[in-house]
MARBA-3410 file (N, C-alpha, C, O; in Angstrom, 1 decimal):
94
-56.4,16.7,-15.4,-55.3,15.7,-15.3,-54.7,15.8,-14.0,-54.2,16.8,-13.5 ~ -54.8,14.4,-13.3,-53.7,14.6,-12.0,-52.0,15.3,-12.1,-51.2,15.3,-13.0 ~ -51.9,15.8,-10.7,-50.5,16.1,-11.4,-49.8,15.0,-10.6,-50.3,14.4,-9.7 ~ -48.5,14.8,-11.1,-47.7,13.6,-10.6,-46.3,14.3,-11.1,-45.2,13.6,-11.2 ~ -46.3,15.3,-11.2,-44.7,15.8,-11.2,-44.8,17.5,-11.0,-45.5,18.3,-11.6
-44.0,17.9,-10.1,-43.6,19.8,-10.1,-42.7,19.8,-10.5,-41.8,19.0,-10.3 ~ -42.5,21.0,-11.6,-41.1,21.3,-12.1,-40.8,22.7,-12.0,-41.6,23.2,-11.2 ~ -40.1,23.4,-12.4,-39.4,24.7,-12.6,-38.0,25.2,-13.1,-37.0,24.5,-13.3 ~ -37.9,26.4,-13.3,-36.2,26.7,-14.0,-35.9,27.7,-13.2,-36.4,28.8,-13.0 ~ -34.9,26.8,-12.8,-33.4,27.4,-11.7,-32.5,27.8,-12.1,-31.7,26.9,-11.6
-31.8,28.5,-12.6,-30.2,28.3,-12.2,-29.7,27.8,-13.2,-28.7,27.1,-13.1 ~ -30.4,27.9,-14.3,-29.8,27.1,-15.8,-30.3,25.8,-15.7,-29.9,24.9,-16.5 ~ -31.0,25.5,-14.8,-31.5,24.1,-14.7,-33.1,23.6,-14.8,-33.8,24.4,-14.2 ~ -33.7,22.7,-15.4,-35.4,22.4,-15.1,-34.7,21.2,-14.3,-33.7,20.5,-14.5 ~ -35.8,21.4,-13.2,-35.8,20.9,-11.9,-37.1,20.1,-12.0,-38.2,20.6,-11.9
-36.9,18.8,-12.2,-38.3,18.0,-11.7,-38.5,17.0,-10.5,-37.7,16.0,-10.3 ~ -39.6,17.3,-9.6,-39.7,16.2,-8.6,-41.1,15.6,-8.6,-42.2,16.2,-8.8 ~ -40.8,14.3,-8.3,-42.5,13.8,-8.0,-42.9,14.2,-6.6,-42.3,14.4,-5.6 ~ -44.6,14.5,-7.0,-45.1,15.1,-6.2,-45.7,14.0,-5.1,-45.9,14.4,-3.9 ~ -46.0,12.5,-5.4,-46.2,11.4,-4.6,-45.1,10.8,-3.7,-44.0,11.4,-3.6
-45.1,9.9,-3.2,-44.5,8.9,-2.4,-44.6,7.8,-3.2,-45.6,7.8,-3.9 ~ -43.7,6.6,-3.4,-43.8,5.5,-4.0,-43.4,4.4,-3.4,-42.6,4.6,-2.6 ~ -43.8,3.1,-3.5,-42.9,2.3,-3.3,-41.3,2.1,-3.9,-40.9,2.8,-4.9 ~ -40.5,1.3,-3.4,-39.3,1.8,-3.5,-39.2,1.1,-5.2,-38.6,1.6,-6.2 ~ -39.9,-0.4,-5.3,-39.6,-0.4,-7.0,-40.4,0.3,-7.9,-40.1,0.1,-9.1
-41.3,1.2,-7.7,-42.3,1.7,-8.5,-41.0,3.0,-8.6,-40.5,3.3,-9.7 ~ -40.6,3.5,-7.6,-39.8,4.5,-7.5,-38.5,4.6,-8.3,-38.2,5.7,-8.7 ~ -37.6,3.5,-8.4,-37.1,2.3,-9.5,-37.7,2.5,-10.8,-36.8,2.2,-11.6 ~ -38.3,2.7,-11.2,-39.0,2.4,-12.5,-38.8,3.7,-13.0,-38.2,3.8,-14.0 ~ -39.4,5.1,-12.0,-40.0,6.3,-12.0,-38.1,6.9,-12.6,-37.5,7.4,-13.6
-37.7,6.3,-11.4,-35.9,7.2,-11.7,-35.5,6.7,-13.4,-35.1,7.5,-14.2 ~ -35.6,5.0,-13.5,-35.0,4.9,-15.1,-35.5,5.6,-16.3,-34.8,6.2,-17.2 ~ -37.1,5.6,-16.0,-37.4,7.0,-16.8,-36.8,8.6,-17.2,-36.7,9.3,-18.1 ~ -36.6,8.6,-15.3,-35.9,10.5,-15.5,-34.5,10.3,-15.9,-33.9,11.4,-16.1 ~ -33.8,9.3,-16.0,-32.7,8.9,-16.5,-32.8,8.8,-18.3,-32.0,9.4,-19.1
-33.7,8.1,-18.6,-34.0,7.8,-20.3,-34.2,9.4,-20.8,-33.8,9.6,-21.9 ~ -34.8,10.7,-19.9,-35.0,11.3,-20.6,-34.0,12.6,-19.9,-34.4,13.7,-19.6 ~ -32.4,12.0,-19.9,-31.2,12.3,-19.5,-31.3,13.6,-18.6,-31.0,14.8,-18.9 ~ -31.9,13.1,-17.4,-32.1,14.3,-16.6,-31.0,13.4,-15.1,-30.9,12.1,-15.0 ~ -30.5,14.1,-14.5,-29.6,13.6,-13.2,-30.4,13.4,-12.2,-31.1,14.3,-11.8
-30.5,12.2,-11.7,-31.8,11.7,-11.3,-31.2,11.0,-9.6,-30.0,10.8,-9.3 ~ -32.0,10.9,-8.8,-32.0,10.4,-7.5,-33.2,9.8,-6.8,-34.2,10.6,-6.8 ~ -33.3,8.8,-6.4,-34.7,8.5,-5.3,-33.8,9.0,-4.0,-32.6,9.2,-3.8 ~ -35.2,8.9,-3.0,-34.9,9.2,-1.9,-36.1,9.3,-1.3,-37.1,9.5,-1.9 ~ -36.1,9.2,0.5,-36.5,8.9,1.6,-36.4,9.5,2.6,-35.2,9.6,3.0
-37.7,10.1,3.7,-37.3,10.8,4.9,-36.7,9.3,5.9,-36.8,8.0,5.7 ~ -36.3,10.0,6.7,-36.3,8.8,8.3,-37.6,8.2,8.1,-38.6,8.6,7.5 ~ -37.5,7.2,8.7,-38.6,6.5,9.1,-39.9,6.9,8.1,-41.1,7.1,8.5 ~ -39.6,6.8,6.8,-40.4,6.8,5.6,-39.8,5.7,5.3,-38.7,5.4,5.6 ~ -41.2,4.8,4.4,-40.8,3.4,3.3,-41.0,4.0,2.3,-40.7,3.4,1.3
-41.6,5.2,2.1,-42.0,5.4,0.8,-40.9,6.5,-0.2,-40.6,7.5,0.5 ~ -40.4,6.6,-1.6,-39.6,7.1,-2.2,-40.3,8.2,-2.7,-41.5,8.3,-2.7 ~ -39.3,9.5,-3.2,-39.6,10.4,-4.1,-38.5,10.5,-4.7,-37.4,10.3,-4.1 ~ -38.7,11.0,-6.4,-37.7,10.8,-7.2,-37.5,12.2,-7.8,-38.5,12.7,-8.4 ~ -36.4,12.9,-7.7,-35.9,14.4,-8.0,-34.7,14.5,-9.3,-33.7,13.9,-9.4
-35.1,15.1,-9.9,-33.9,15.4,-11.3,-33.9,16.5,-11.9,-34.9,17.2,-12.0 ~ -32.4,16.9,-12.4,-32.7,17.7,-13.2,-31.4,17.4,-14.5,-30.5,16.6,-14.7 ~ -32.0,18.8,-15.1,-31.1,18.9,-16.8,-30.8,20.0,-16.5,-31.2,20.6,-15.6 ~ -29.4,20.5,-17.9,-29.3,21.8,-17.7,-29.8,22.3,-18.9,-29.8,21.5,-19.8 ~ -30.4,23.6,-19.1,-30.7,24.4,-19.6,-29.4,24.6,-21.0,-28.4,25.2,-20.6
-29.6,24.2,-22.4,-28.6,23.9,-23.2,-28.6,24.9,-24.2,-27.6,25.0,-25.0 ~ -29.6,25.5,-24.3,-30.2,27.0,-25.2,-30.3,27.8,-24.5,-30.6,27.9,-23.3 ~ -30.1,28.8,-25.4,-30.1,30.3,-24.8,-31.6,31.0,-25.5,-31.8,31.3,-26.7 ~ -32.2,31.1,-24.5,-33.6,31.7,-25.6,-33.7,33.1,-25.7,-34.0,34.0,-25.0 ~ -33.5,32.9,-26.7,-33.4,34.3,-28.0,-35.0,35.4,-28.5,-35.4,36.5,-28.3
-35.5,34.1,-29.2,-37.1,34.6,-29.7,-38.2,33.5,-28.9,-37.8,32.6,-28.2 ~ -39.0,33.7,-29.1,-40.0,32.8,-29.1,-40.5,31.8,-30.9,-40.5,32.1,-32.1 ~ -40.9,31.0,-30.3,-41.0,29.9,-31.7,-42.4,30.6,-32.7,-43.3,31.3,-32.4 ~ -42.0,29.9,-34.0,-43.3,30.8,-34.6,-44.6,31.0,-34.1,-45.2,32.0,-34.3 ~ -45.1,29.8,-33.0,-46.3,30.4,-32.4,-46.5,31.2,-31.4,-47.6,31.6,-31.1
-45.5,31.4,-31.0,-45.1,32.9,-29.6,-45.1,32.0,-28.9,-46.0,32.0,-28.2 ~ -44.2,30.8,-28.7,-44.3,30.1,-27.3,-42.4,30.4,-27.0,-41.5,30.6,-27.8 ~ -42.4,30.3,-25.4,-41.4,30.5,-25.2,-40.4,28.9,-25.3,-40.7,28.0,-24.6 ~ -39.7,28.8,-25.8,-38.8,27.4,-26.2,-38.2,26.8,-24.7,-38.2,25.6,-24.6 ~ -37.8,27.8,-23.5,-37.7,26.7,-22.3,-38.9,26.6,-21.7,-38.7,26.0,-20.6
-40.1,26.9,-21.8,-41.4,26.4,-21.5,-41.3,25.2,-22.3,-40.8,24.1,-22.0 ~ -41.7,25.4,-23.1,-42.1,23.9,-24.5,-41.2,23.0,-24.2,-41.6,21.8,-24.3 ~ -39.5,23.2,-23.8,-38.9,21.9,-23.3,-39.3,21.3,-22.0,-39.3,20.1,-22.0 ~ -39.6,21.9,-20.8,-39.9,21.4,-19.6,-40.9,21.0,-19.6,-41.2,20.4,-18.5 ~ -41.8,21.0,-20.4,-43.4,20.5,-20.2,-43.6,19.5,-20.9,-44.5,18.7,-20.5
-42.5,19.2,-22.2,-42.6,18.3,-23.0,-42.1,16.9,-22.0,-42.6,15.8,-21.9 ~ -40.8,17.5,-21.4,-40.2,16.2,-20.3,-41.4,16.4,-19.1,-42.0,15.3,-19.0 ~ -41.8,17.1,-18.4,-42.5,16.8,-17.7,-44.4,15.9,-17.9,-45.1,15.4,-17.0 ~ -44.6,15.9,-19.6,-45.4,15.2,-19.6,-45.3,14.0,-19.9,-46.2,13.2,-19.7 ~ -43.9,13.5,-20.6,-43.3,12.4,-20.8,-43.0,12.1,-19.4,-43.6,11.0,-19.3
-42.7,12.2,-18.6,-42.8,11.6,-16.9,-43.6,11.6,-16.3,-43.5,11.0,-15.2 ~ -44.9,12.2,-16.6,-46.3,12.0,-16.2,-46.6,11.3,-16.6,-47.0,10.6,-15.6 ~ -47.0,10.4,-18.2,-47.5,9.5,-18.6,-47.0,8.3,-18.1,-47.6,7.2,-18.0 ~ -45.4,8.5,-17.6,-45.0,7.0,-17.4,-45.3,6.8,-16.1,-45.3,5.6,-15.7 ~ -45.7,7.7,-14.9,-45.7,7.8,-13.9,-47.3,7.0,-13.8,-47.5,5.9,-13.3
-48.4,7.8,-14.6,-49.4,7.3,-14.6,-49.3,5.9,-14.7,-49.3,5.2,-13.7 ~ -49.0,5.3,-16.2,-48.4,4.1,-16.2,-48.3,3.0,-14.9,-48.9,2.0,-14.7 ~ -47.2,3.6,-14.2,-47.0,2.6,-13.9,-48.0,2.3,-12.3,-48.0,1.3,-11.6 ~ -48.6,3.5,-11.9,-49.5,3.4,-10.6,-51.1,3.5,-11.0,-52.0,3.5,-10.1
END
């Protein structure tokens, strides 16, 4: 599978950014999604770039204790879950 999003846990936070350049309404599209899936969301642009990338994050709302009955760790399983839900729409829409 292409990847179309990097993420990680910061600081009580999952941190997601697209790993492409977009146009600026594709990039539009990209942010309402990291918005739907209530993460604090921003597009943005170098100088003399037309092209966008879109950065967000959530905070970290659980405290992980155990791992879930299958030994997975619960803030793995949440960031992957949002980052595959922003992959599919990302695919979607390019």
């Amino acid at each position: 599978m292409e990847k179309y999003i990097k993420c990680r846990h910061q600081n009580g936070f999952f941190i997601f950014d697209t790993v492409e350049k977009y146009p600026e309404d594709i990039a539009n599209d990209i942010l309402e999604e990291f918005i739907n899936q209530d993460l604090e969301a921003i597009t943005y642009k170098i100088a003399d770039d037309h092209s966008f990338q879109v950065t967000g994050r959530i905070r970290e709302q659980y405290v992980k204790l155990i791992l879930d009955e299958e030994g997975n760790d619960p803030v793995l399983v949440k960031m992957n879950t949002i980052k595959s839900i922003l992959e599919y729409k990302i695919k979607e829409l390019v």
